[in-house]
KOLNU-982964 format. One record per residue (C-alpha): residue number from 1; x, y, z. Coordinates in pm, 1 decimal, padded with zeros to 6 digits, m for minus. Example, Ala and Ser with C-alpha at 12.3 -4.5 7.8 and 13.67 -1.06 7.14 Angstrom:
BEGIN
<rec resi="1" px="01230.0" py="m00450.0" pz="00780.0"/>
<rec resi="2" px="01367.0" py="m00106.0" pz="00714.0"/>
! end
This chain:
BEGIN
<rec resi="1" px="07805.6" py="m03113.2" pz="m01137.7"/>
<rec resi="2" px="07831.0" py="m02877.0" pz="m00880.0"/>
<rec resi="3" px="07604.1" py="m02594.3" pz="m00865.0"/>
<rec resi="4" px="07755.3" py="m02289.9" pz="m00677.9"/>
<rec resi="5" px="07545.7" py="m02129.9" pz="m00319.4"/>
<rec resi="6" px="07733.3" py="m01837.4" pz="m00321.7"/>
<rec resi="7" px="07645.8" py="m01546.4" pz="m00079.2"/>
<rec resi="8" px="07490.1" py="m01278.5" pz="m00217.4"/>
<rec resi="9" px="07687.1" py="m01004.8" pz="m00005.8"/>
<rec resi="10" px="08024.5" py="m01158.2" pz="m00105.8"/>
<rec resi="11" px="08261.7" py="m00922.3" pz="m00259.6"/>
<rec resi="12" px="08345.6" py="m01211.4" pz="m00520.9"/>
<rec resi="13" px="07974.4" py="m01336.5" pz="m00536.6"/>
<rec resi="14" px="07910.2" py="m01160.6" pz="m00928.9"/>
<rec resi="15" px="08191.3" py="m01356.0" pz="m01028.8"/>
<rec resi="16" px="08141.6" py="m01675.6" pz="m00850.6"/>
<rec resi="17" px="07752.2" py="m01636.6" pz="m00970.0"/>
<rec resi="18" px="07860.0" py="m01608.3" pz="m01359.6"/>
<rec resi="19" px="08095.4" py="m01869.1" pz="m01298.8"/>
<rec resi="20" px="07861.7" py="m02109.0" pz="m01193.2"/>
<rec resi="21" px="07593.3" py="m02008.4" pz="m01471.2"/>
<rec resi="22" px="07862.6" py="m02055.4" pz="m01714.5"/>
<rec resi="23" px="07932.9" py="m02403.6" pz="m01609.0"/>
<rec resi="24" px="07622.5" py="m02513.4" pz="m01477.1"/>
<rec resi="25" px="07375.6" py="m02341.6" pz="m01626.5"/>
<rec resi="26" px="07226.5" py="m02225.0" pz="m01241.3"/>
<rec resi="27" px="07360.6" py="m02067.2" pz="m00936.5"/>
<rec resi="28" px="07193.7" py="m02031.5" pz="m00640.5"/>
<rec resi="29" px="07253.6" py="m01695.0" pz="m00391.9"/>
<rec resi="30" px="07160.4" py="m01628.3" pz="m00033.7"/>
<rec resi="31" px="07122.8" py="m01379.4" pz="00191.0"/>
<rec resi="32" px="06996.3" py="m01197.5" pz="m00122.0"/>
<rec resi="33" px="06752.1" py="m00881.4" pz="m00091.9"/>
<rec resi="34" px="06429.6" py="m01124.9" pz="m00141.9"/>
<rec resi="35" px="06289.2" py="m01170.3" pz="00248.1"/>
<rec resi="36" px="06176.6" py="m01518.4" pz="00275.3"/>
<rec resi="37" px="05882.9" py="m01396.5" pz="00493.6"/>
<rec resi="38" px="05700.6" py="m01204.4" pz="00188.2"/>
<rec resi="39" px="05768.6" py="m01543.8" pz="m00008.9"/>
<rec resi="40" px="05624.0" py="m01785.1" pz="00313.6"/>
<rec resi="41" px="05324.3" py="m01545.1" pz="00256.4"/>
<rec resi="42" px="05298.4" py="m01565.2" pz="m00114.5"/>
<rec resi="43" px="05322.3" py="m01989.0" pz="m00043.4"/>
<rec resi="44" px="05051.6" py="m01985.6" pz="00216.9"/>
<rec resi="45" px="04789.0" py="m01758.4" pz="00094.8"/>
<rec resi="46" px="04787.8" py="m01934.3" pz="m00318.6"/>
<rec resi="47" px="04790.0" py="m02241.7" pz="m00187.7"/>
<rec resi="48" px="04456.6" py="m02158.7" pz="m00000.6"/>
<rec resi="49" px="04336.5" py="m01999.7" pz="m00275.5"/>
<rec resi="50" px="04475.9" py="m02335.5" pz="m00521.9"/>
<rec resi="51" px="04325.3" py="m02550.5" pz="m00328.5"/>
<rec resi="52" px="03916.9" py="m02339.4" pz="m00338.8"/>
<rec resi="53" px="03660.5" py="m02308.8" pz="m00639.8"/>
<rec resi="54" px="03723.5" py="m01936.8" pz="m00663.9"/>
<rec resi="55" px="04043.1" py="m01965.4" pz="m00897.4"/>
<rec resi="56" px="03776.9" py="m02144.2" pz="m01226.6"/>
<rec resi="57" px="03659.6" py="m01742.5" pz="m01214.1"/>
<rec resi="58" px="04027.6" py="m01625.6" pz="m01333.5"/>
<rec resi="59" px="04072.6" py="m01880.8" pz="m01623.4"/>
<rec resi="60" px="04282.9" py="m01800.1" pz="m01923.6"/>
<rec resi="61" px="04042.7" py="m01659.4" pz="m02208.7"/>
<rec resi="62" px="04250.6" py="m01836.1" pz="m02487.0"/>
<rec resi="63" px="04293.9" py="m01459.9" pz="m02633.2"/>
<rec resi="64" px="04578.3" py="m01361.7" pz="m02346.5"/>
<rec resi="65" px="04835.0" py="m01550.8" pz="m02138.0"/>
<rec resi="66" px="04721.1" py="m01412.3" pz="m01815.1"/>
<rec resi="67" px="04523.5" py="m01602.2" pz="m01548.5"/>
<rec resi="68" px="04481.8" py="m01945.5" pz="m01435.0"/>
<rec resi="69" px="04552.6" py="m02273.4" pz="m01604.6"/>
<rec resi="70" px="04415.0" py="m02574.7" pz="m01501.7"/>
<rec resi="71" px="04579.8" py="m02934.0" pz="m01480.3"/>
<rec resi="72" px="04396.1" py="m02992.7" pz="m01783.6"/>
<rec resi="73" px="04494.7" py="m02743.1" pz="m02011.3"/>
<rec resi="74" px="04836.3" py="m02683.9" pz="m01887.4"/>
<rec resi="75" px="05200.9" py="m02700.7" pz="m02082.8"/>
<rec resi="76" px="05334.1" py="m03012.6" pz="m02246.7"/>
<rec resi="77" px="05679.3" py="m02987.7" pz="m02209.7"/>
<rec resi="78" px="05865.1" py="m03058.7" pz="m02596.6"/>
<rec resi="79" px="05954.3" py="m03366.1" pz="m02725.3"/>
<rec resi="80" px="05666.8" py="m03530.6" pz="m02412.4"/>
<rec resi="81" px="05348.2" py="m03702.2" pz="m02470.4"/>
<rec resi="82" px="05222.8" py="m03649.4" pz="m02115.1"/>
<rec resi="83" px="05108.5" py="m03282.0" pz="m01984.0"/>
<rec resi="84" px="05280.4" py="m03195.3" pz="m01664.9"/>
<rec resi="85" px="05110.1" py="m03238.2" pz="m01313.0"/>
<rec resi="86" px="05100.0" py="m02867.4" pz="m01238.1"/>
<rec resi="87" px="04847.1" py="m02605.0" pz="m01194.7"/>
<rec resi="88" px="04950.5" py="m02223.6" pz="m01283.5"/>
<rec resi="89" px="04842.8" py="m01790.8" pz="m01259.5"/>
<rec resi="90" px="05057.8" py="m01624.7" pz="m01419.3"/>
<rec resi="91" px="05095.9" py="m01284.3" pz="m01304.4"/>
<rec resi="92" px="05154.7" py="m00996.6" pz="m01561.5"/>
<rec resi="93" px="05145.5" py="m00589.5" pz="m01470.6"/>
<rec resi="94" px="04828.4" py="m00561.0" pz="m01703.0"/>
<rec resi="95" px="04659.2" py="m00909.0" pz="m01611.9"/>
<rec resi="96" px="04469.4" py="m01079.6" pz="m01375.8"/>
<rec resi="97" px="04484.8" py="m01083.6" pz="m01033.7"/>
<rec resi="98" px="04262.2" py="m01280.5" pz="m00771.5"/>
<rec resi="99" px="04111.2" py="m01043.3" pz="m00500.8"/>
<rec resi="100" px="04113.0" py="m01329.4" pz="m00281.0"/>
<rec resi="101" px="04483.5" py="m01271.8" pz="m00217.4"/>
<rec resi="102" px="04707.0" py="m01023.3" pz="m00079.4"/>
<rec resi="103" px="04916.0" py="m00740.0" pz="m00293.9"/>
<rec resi="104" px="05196.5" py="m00960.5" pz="m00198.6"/>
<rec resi="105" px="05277.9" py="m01143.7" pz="m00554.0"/>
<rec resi="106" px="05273.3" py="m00800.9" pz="m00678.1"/>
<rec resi="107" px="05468.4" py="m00645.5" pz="m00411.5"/>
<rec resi="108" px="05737.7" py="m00954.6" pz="m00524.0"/>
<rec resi="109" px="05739.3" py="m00887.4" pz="m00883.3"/>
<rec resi="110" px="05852.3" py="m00542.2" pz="m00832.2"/>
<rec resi="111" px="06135.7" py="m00702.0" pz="m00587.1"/>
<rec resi="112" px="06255.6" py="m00949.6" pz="m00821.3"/>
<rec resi="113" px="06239.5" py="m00731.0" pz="m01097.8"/>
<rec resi="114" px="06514.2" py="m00492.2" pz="m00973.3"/>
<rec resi="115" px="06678.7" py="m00772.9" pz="m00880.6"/>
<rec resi="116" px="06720.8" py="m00965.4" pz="m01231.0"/>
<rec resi="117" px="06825.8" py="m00591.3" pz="m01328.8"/>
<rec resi="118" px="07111.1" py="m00639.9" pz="m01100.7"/>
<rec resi="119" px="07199.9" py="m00987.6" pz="m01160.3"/>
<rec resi="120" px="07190.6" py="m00958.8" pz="m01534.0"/>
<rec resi="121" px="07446.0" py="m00675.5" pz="m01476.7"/>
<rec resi="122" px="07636.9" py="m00911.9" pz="m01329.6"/>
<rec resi="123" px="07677.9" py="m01158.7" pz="m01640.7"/>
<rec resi="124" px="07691.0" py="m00874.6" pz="m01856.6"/>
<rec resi="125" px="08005.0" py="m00713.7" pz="m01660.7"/>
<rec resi="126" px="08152.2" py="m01144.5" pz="m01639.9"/>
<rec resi="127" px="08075.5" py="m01167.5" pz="m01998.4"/>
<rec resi="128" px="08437.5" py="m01140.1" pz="m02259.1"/>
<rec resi="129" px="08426.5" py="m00859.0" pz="m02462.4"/>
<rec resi="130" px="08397.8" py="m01118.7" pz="m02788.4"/>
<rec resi="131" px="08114.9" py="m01266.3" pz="m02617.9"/>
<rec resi="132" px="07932.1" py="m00979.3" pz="m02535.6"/>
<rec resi="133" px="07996.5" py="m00781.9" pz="m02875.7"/>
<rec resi="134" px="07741.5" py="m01000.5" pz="m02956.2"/>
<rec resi="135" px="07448.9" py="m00827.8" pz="m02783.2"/>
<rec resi="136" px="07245.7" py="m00589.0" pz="m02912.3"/>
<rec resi="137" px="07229.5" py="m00376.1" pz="m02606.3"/>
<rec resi="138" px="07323.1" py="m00463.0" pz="m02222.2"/>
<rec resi="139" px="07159.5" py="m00735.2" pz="m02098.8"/>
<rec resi="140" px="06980.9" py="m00538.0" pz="m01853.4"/>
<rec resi="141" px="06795.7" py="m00299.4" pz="m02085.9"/>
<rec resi="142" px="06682.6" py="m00597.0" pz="m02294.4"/>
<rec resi="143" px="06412.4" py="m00624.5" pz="m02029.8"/>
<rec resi="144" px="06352.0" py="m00340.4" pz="m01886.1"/>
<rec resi="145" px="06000.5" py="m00238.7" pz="m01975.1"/>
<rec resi="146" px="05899.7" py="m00581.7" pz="m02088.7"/>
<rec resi="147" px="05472.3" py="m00666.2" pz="m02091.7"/>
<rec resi="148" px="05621.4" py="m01038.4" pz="m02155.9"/>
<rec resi="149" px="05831.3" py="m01073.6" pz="m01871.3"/>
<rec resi="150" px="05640.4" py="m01326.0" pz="m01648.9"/>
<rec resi="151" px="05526.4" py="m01436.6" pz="m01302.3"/>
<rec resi="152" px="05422.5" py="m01801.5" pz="m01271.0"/>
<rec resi="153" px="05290.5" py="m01884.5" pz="m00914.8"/>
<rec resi="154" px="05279.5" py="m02248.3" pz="m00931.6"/>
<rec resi="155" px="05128.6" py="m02529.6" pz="m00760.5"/>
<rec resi="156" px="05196.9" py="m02939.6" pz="m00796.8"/>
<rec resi="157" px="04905.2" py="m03089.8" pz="m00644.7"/>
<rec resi="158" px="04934.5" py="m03402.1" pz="m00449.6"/>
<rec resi="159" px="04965.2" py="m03709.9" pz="m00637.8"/>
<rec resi="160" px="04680.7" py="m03951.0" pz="m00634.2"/>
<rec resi="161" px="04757.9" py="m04270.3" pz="m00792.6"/>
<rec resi="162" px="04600.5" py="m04210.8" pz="m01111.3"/>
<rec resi="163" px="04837.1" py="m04005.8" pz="m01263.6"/>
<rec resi="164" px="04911.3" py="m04112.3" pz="m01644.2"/>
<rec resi="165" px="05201.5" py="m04349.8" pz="m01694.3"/>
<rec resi="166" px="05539.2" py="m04119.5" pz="m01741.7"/>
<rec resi="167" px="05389.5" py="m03830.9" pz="m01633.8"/>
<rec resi="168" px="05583.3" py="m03604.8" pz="m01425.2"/>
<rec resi="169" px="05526.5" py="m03239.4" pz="m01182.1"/>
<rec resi="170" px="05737.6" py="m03080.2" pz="m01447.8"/>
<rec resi="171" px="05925.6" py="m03315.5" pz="m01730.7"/>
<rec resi="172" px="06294.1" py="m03197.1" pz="m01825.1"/>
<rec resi="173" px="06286.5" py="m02910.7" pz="m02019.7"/>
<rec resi="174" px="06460.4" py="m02592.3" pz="m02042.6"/>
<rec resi="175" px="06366.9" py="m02202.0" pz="m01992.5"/>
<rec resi="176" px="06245.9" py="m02019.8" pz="m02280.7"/>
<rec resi="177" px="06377.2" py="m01675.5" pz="m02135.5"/>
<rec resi="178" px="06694.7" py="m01435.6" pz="m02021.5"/>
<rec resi="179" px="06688.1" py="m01610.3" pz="m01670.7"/>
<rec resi="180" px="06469.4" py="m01753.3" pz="m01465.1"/>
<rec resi="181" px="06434.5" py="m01674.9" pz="m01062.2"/>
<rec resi="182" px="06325.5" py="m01898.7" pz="m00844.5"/>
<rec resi="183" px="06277.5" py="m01881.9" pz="m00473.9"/>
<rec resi="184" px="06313.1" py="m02210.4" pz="m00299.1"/>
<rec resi="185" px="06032.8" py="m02436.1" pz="m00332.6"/>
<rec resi="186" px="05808.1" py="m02529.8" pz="m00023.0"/>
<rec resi="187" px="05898.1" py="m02920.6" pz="m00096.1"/>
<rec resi="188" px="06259.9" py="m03025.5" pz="m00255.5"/>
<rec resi="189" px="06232.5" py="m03229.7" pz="m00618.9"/>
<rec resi="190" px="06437.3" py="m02967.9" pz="m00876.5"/>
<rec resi="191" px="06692.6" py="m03120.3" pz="m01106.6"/>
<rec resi="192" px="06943.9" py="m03056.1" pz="m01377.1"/>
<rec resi="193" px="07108.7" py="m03268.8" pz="m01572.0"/>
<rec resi="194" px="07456.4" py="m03278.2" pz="m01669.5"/>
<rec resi="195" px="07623.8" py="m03301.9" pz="m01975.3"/>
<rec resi="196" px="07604.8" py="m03711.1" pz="m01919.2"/>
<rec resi="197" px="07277.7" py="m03769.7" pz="m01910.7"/>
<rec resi="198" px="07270.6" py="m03779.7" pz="m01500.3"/>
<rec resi="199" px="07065.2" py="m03576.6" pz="m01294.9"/>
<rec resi="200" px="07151.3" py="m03395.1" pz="m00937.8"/>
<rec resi="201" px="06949.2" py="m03216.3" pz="m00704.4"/>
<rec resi="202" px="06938.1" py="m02839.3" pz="m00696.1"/>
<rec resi="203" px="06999.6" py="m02668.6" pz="m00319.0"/>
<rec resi="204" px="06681.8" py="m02574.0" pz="m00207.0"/>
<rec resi="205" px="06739.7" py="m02469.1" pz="00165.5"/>
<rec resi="206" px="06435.9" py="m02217.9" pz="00207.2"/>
<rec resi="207" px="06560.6" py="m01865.0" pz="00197.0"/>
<rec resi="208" px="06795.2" py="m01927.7" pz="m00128.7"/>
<rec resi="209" px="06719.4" py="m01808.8" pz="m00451.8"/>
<rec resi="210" px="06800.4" py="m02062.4" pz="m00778.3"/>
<rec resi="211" px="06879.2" py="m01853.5" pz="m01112.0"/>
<rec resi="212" px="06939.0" py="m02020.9" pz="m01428.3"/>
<rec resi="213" px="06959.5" py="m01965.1" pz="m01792.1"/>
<rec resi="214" px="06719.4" py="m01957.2" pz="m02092.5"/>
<rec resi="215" px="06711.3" py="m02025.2" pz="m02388.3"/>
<rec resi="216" px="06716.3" py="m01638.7" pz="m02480.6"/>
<rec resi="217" px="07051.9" py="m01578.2" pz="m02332.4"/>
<rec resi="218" px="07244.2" py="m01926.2" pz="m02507.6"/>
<rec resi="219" px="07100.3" py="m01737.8" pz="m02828.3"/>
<rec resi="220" px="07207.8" py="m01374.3" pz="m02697.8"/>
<rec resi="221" px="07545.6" py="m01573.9" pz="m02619.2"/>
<rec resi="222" px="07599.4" py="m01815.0" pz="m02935.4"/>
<rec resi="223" px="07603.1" py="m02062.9" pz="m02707.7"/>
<rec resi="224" px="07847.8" py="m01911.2" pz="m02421.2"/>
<rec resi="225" px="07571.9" py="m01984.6" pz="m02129.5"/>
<rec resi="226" px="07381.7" py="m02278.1" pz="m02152.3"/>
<rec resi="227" px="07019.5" py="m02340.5" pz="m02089.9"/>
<rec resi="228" px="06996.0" py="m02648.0" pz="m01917.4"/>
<rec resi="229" px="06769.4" py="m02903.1" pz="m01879.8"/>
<rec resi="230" px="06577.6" py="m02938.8" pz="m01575.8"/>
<rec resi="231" px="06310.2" py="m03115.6" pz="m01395.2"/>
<rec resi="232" px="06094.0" py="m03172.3" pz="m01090.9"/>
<rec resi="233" px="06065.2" py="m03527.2" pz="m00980.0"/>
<rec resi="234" px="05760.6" py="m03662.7" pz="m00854.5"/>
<rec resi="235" px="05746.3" py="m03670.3" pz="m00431.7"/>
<rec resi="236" px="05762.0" py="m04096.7" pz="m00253.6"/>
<rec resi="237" px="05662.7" py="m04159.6" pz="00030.4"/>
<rec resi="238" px="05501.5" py="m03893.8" pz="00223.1"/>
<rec resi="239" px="05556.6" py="m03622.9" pz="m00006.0"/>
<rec resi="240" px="05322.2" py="m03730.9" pz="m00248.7"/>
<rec resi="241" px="05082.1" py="m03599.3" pz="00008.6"/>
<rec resi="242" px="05157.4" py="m03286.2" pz="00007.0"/>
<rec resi="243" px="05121.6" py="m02973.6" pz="m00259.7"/>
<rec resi="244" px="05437.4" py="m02816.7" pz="m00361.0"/>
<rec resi="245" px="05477.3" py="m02417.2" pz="m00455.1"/>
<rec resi="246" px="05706.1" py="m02229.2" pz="m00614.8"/>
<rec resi="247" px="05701.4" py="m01871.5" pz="m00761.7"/>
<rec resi="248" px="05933.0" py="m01911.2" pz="m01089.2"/>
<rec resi="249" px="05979.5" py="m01564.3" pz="m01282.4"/>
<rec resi="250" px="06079.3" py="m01568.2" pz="m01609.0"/>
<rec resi="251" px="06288.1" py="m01250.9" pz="m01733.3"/>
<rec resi="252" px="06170.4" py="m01212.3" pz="m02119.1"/>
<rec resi="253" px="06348.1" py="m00961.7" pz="m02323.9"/>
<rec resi="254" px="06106.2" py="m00647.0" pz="m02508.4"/>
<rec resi="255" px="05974.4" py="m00842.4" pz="m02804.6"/>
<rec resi="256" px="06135.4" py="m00598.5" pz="m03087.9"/>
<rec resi="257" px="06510.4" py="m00676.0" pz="m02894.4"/>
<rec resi="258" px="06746.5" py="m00849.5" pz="m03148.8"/>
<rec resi="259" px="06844.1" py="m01173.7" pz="m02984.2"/>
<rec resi="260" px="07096.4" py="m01290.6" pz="m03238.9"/>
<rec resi="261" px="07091.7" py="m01240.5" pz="m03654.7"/>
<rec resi="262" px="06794.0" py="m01540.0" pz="m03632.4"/>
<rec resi="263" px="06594.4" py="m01441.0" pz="m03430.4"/>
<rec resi="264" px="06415.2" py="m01114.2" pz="m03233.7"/>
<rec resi="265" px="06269.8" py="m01186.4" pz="m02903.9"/>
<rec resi="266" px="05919.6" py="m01160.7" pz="m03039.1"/>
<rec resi="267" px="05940.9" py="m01446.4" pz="m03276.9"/>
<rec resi="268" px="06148.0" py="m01656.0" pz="m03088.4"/>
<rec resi="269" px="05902.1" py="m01692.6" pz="m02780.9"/>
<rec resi="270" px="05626.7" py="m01732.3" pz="m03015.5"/>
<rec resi="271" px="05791.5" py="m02015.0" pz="m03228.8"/>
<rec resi="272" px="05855.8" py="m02137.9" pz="m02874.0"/>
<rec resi="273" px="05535.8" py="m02119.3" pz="m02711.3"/>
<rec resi="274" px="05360.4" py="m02317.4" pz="m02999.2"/>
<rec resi="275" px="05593.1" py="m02597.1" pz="m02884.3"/>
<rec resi="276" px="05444.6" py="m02574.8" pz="m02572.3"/>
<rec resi="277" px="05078.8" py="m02747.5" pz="m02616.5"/>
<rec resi="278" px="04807.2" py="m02499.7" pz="m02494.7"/>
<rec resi="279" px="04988.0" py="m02190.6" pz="m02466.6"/>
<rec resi="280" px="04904.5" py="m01954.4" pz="m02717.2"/>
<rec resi="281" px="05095.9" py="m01597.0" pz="m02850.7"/>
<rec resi="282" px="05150.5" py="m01280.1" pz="m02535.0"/>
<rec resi="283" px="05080.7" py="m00949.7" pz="m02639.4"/>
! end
């Protein structure tokens, strides 16, 4: 299974990019227009503030989806017994934010924002007209706009030894949303699984950007890109030591866009969500 690096300034990288969504499920781009220095800073000031008291004062209410979950009350991935070994903030326009940390997530979302625009432009443009006479608009207007679009800065704690039987960081699962960006995690362990059961490791050379599809867009699609299942392994050896961060956004579609003849965004991420134990309904 061979996910495609392709450079981001190539005058083939849109196609190569769909290409390897189309096949893969994820692509991965460098030398894209996210500077890895605003993402080093993101890493090192949320892992200070992870790893302090101060984030218990920005707990989700139960009422919203903004704020900070705790190991104990975070997701349950479908289908798993075992919650995942991960602690979250998700980061919304009109939610939360810790003052004990820069603008910089914020400065980011506006970034990575213009650049899903783009890159959703791109599988629109690779899409065949038969495929895309299925959407309801362009991809890119689906979410532009969108209070549900979401920010996840995300920390795996180091493992201790205690950890429940099975558990894992993140257990395989796949994206609810359009696409998913993902700057390269601080520590390697992402994986996707191929259409044989096996899994392979993701590139994660810091600096590169991993993109991959939702479950939104195989429903936008019928099925044309698929949302593939994916995991993060737990660290041996000296890695379990050590925290691991990573800044996944997830592109969500207006709620009132029409996804397919099922479903409209709205009530598909809310069917989903309810899969996921201890989320609860966005705005």
């Amino acid at each position: 299974m061979d996910v495609l690096v392709v450079d981001y300034r190539d005058k083939d990288a849109p196609a190569r990019f769909v290409e390897s969504l189309r096949s893969t499920g994820f692509g991965v781009l460098t030398h894209h227009p996210i500077e890895k220095a605003l993402v080093e800073k993101i890493y090192v000031e949320w892992l200070t503030f992870f790893d302090s008291d101060r984030k218990h004062a920005y707990a989700v209410d139960g009422e919203s989806h903004d704020g900070f979950f705790s190991t104990a009350v975070s997701e349950t991935a479908k289908g798993y017994a075992q919650k995942d070994i991960k602690e979250f903030f998700h980061i919304y326009p009109w939610g939360k934010y810790p003052r004990e940390v820069s603008q910089a997530a914020r400065e980011y979302y506006g970034v990575a924002s213009q650049l899903a625009g783009e890159l959703l432009q791109w599988i629109d443009e690779g899409t065949p007209a038969h495929i895309r006479a299925r959407f309801s608009m362009p991809l890119p207007q689906m979410i532009t706009d969108s209070p549900t679009a979401l920010l996840r800065v995300l920390r795996y704690p180091p493992l201790r030894g205690d950890e429940a039987p099975n558990a894992l960081r993140a257990a395989p699962h796949e994206d609810i949303n359009l696409i998913t960006l993902l700057p390269a995690a601080n520590e390697p362990g992402l994986q996707v699984m191929d259409g044989a059961g096996a899994w392979h490791d993701v590139p994660c050379d810091f600096g590169t950007l991993v993109v991959n599809i939702g479950d939104m867009l195989q429903e936008v699609s019928g099925g044309y890109y698929p949302s593939t299942t994916h995991r993060v392994q737990n660290p041996v050896g000296a890695g379990r030591l050590q925290s691991r961060i990573s800044l996944p956004f997830f592109f969500q579609p207006r709620n009132d866009v029409r996804l397919s003849e099922r479903y409209h965004a709205g009530e598909y991420l809310d069917e989903r969500l309810q899969e996921l134990r201890g989320m609860k309904k966005i705005i």
